[in-house]
LOMARGU-981578 format. One record per residue (C-alpha): residue number from 1; residue in three letters; x, y, z. Coordinates in steps of 0.001 Angstrom, whole numbers, plus 500000, padded with zeros to 6 digits. Layout:
% residues N
<atom seq="NUM" type="ALA" X="X" Y="Y" Z="Z"/>
...
END
This chain:
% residues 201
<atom seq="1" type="UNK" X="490711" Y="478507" Z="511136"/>
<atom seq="2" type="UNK" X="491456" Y="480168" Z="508078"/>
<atom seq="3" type="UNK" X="491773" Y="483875" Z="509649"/>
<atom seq="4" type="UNK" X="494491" Y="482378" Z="512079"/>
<atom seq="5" type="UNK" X="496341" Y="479733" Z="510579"/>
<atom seq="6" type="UNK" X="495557" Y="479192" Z="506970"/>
<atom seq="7" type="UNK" X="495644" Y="483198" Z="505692"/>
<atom seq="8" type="UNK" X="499084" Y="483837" Z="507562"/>
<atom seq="9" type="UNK" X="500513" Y="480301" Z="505994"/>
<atom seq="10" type="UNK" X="499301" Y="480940" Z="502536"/>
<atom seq="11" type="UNK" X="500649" Y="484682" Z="503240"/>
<atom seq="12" type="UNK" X="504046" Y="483417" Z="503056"/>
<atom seq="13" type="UNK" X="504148" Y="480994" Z="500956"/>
<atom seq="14" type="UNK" X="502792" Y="483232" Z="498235"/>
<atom seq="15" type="UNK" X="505021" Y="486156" Z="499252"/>
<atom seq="16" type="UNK" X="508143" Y="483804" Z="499110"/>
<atom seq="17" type="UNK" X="507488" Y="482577" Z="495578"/>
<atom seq="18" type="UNK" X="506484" Y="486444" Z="494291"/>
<atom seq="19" type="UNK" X="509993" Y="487738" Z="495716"/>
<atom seq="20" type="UNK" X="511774" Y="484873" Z="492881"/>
<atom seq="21" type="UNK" X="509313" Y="485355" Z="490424"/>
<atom seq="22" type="UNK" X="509659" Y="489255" Z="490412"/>
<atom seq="23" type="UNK" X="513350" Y="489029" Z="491158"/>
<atom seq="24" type="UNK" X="514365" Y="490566" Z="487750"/>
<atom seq="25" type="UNK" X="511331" Y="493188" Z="487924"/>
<atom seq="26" type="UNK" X="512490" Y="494175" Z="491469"/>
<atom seq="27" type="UNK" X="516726" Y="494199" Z="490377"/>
<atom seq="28" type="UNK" X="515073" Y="496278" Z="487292"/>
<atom seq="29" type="UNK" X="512959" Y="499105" Z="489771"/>
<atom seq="30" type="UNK" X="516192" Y="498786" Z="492287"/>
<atom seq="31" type="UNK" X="518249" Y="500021" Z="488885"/>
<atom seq="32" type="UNK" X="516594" Y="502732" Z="487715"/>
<atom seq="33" type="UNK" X="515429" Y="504268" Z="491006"/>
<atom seq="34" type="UNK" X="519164" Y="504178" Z="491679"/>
<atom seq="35" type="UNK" X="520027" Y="506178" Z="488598"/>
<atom seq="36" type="UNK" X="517465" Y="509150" Z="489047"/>
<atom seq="37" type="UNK" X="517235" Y="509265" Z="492569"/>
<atom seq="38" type="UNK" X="520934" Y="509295" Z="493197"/>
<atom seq="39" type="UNK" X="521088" Y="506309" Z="494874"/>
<atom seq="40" type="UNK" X="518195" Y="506349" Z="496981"/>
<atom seq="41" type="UNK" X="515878" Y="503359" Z="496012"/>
<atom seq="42" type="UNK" X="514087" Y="502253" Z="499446"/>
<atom seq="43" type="UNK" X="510837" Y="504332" Z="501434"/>
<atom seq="44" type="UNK" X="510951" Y="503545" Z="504639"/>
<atom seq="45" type="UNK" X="508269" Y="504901" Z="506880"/>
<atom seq="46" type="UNK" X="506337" Y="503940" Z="510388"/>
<atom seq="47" type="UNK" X="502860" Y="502448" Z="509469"/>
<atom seq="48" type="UNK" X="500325" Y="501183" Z="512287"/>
<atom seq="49" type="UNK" X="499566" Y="497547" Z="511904"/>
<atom seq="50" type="UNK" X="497215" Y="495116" Z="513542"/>
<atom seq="51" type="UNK" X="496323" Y="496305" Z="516639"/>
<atom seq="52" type="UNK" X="498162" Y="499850" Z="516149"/>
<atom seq="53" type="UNK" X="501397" Y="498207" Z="516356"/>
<atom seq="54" type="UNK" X="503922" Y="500587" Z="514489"/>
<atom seq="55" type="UNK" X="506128" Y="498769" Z="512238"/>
<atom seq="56" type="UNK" X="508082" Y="500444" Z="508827"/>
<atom seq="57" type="UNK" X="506570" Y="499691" Z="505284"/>
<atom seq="58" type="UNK" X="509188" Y="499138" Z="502712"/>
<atom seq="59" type="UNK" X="508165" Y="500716" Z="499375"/>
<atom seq="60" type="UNK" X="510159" Y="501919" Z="496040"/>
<atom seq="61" type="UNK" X="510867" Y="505331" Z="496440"/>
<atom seq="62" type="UNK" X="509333" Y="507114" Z="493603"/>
<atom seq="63" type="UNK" X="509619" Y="510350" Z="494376"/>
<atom seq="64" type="UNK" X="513138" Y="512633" Z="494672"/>
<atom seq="65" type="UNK" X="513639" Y="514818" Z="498174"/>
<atom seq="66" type="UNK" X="513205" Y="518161" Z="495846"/>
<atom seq="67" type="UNK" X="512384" Y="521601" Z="498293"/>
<atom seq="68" type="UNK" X="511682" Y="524712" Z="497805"/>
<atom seq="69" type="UNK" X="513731" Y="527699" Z="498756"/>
<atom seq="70" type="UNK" X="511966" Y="527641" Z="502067"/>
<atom seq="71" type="UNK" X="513169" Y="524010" Z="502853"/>
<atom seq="72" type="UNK" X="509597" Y="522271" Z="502490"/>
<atom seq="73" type="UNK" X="509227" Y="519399" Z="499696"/>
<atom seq="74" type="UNK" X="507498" Y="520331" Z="496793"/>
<atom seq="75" type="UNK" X="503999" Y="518658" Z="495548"/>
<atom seq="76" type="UNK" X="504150" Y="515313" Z="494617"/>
<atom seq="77" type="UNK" X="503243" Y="515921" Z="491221"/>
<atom seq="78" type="UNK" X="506892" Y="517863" Z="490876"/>
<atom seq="79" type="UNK" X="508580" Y="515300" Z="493088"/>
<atom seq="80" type="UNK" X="507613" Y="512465" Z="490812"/>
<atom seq="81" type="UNK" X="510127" Y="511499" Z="488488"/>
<atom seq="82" type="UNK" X="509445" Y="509629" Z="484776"/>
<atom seq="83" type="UNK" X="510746" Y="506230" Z="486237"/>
<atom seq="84" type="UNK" X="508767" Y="506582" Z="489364"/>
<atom seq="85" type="UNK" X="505237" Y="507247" Z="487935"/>
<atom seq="86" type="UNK" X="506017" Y="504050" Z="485647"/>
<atom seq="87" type="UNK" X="506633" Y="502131" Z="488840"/>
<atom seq="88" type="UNK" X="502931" Y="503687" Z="490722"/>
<atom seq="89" type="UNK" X="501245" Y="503174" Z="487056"/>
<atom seq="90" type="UNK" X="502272" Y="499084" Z="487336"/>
<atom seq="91" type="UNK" X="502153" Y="499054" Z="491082"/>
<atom seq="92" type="UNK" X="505899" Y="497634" Z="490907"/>
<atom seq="93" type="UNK" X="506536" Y="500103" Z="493653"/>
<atom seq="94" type="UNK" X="504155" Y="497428" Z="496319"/>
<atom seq="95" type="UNK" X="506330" Y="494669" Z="495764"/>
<atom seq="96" type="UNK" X="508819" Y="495207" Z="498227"/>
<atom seq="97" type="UNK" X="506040" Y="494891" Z="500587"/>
<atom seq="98" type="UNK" X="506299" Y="491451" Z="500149"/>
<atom seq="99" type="UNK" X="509035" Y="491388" Z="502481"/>
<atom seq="100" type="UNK" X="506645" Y="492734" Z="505309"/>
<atom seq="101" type="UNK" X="504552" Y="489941" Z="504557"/>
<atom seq="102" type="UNK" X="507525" Y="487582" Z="505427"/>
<atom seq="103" type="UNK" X="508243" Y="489476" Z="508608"/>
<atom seq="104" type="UNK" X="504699" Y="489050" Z="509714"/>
<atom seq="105" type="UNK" X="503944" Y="492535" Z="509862"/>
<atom seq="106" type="UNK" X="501702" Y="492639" Z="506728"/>
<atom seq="107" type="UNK" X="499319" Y="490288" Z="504625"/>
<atom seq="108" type="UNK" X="498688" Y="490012" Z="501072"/>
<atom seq="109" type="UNK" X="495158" Y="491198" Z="501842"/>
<atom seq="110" type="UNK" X="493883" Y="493293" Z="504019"/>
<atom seq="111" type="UNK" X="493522" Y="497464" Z="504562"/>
<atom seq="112" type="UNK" X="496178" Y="499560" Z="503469"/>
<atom seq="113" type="UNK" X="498888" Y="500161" Z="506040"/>
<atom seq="114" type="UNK" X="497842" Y="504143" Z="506188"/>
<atom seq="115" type="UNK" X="500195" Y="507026" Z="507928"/>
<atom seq="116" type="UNK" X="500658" Y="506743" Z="511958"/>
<atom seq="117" type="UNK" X="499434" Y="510603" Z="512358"/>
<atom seq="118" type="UNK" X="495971" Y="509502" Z="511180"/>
<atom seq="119" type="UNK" X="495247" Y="506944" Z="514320"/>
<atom seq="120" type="UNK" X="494027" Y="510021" Z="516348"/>
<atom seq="121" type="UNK" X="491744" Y="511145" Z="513645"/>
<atom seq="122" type="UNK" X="489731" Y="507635" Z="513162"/>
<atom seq="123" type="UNK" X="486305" Y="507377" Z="514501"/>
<atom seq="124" type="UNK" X="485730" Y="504189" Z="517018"/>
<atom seq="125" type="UNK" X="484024" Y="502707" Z="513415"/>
<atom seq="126" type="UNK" X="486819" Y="503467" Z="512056"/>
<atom seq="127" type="UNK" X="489188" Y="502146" Z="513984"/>
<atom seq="128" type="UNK" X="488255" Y="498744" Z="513244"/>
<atom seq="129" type="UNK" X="490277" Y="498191" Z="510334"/>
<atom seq="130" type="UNK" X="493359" Y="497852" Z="512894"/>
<atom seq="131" type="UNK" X="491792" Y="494401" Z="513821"/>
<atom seq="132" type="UNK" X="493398" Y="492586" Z="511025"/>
<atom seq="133" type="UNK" X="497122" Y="492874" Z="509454"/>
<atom seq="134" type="UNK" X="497048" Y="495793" Z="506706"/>
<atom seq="135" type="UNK" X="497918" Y="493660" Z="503113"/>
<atom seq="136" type="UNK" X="499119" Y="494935" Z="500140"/>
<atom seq="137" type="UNK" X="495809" Y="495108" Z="498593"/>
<atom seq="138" type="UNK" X="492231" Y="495285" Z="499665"/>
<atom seq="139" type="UNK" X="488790" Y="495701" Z="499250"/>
<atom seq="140" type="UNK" X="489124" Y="499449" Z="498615"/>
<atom seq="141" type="UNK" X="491932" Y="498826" Z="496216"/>
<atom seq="142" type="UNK" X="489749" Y="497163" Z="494026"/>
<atom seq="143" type="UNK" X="486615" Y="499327" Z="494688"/>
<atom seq="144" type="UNK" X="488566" Y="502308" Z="493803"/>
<atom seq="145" type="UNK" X="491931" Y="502491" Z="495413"/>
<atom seq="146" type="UNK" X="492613" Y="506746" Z="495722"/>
<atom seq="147" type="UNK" X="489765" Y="507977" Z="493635"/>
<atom seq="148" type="UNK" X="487206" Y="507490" Z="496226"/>
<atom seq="149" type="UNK" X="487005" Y="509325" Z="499275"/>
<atom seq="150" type="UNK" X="488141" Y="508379" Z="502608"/>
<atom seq="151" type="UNK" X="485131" Y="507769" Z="504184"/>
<atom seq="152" type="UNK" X="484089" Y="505480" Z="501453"/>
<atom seq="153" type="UNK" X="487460" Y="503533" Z="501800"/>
<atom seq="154" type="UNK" X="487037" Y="503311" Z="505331"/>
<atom seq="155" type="UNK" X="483850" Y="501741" Z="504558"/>
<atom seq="156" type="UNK" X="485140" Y="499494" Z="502579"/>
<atom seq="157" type="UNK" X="487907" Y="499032" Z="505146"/>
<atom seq="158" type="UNK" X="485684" Y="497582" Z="507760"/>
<atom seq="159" type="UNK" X="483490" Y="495703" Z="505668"/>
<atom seq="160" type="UNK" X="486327" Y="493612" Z="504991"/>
<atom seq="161" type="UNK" X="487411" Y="493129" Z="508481"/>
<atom seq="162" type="UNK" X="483831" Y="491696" Z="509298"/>
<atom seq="163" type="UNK" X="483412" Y="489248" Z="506009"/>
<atom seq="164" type="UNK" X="487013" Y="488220" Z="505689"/>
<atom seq="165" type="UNK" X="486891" Y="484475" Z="504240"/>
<atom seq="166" type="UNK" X="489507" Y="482581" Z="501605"/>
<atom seq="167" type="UNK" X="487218" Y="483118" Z="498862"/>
<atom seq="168" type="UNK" X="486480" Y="487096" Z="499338"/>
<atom seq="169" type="UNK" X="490963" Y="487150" Z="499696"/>
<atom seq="170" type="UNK" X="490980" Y="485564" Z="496462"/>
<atom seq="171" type="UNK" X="488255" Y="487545" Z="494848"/>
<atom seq="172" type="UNK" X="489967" Y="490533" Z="495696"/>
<atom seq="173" type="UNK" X="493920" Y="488839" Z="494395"/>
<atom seq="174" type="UNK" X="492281" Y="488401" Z="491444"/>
<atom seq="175" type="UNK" X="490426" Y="491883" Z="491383"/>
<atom seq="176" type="UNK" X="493850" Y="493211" Z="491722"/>
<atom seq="177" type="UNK" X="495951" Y="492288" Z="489033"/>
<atom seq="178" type="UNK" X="492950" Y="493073" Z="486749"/>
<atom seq="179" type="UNK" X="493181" Y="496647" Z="488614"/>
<atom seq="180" type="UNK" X="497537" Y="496354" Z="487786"/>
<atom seq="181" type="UNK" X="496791" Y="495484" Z="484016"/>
<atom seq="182" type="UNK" X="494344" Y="498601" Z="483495"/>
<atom seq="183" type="UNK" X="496286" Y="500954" Z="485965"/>
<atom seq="184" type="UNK" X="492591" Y="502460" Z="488009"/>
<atom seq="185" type="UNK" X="492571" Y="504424" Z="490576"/>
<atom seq="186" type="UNK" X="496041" Y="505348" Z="491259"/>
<atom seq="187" type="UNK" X="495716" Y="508798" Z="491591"/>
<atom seq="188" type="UNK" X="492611" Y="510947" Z="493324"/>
<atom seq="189" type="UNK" X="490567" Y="513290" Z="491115"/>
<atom seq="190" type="UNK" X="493287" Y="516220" Z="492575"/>
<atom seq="191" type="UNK" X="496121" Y="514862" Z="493323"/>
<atom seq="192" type="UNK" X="499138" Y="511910" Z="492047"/>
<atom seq="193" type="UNK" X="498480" Y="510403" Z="495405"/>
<atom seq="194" type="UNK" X="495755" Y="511138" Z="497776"/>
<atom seq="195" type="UNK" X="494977" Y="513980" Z="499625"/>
<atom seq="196" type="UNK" X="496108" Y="513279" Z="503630"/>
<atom seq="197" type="UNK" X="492865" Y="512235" Z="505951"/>
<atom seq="198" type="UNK" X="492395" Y="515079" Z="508249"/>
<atom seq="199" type="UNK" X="489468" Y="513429" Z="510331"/>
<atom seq="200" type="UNK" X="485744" Y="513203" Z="510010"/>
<atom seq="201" type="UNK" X="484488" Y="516744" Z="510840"/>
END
């Protein structure tokens, strides 16, 4: 009952009422990302959700399009601007997510909506965290977010997927904004994001 009606009810709800609560926050983010990134404020980009159904995640866009002379982007680290590594540090950059909770294609809680080119690399194991919508936050968010390895994340991942109740989707709400106020685990030990998953071998 609560898996199929109750989560994707309260889902809404919740997602409605943050979009007016952090209306100035977002108007603020929409602002300043306008300003330094030259008018570019939105990521768009193709996520797998339940089931491996591709749908596009709508983020802040944090980082500028800089290249090299060669044409290819430049680290992240270079790419992210003053205003944009204030927006990661609060997590301000997830709340436009909230809108893919409204569409259905996300949940508040769940695993991380992760890039499409990893599906391929996923063991069977793995694979499992595709059996529920991908939320905003998780049980590896609050266990670590990108300073713990993949396969530890995946871990994580799955054992959601297989204890998922109203009181562990609380548990981890609350984890979260505990996680926001002390800004953990944003970056890996090597990199402003996380390194890309390149399989299991």
């Amino acid at each position: 009952m609560y898996r199929a009606v109750i989560k994707p009810l309260f889902d809404v709800f919740v997602a409605f009422v943050s979009l007016l609560l952090a209306s100035p926050l977002i108007l603020g983010s929409m602002v300043a990302l306008a300003i330094v990134n030259r008018g570019k404020i939105w990521f768009l980009q193709p996520r797998p959700g339940k089931g491996g159904r591709i749908f596009t995640v709508i983020k802040f866009k944090t980082m500028t399009d800089a290249r090299n002379a060669q044409g290819a982007l430049l680290p992240d680290a270079d790419r992210l601007t003053a205003a944009g590594r204030f927006i990661r540090k609060t997590s301000l950059d997830e709340l436009p997510q909230l809108m893919n909770v409204l569409k259905g294609d996300m949940s508040l809680v769940g695993p991380r909506p992760l890039l499409v080119e990893y599906l391929p690399r996923y063991s069977a194991e793995q694979r499992r965290r595709h059996d529920v919508r991908p939320g905003i936050t998780g049980w590896a968010q609050v266990n670590g977010r990108n300073a713990i390895a993949w396969q530890q994340k995946f871990a994580y991942d799955v054992w959601y997927v297989d204890n998922l109740s109203a009181a562990l989707d609380i548990k981890i709400l609350f984890l979260t904004v505990m996680k926001v106020f002390k800004a953990e685990g944003i970056s890996s030990d090597t990199s402003v994001t996380m390194e890309k998953f390149m399989g299991n071998d």
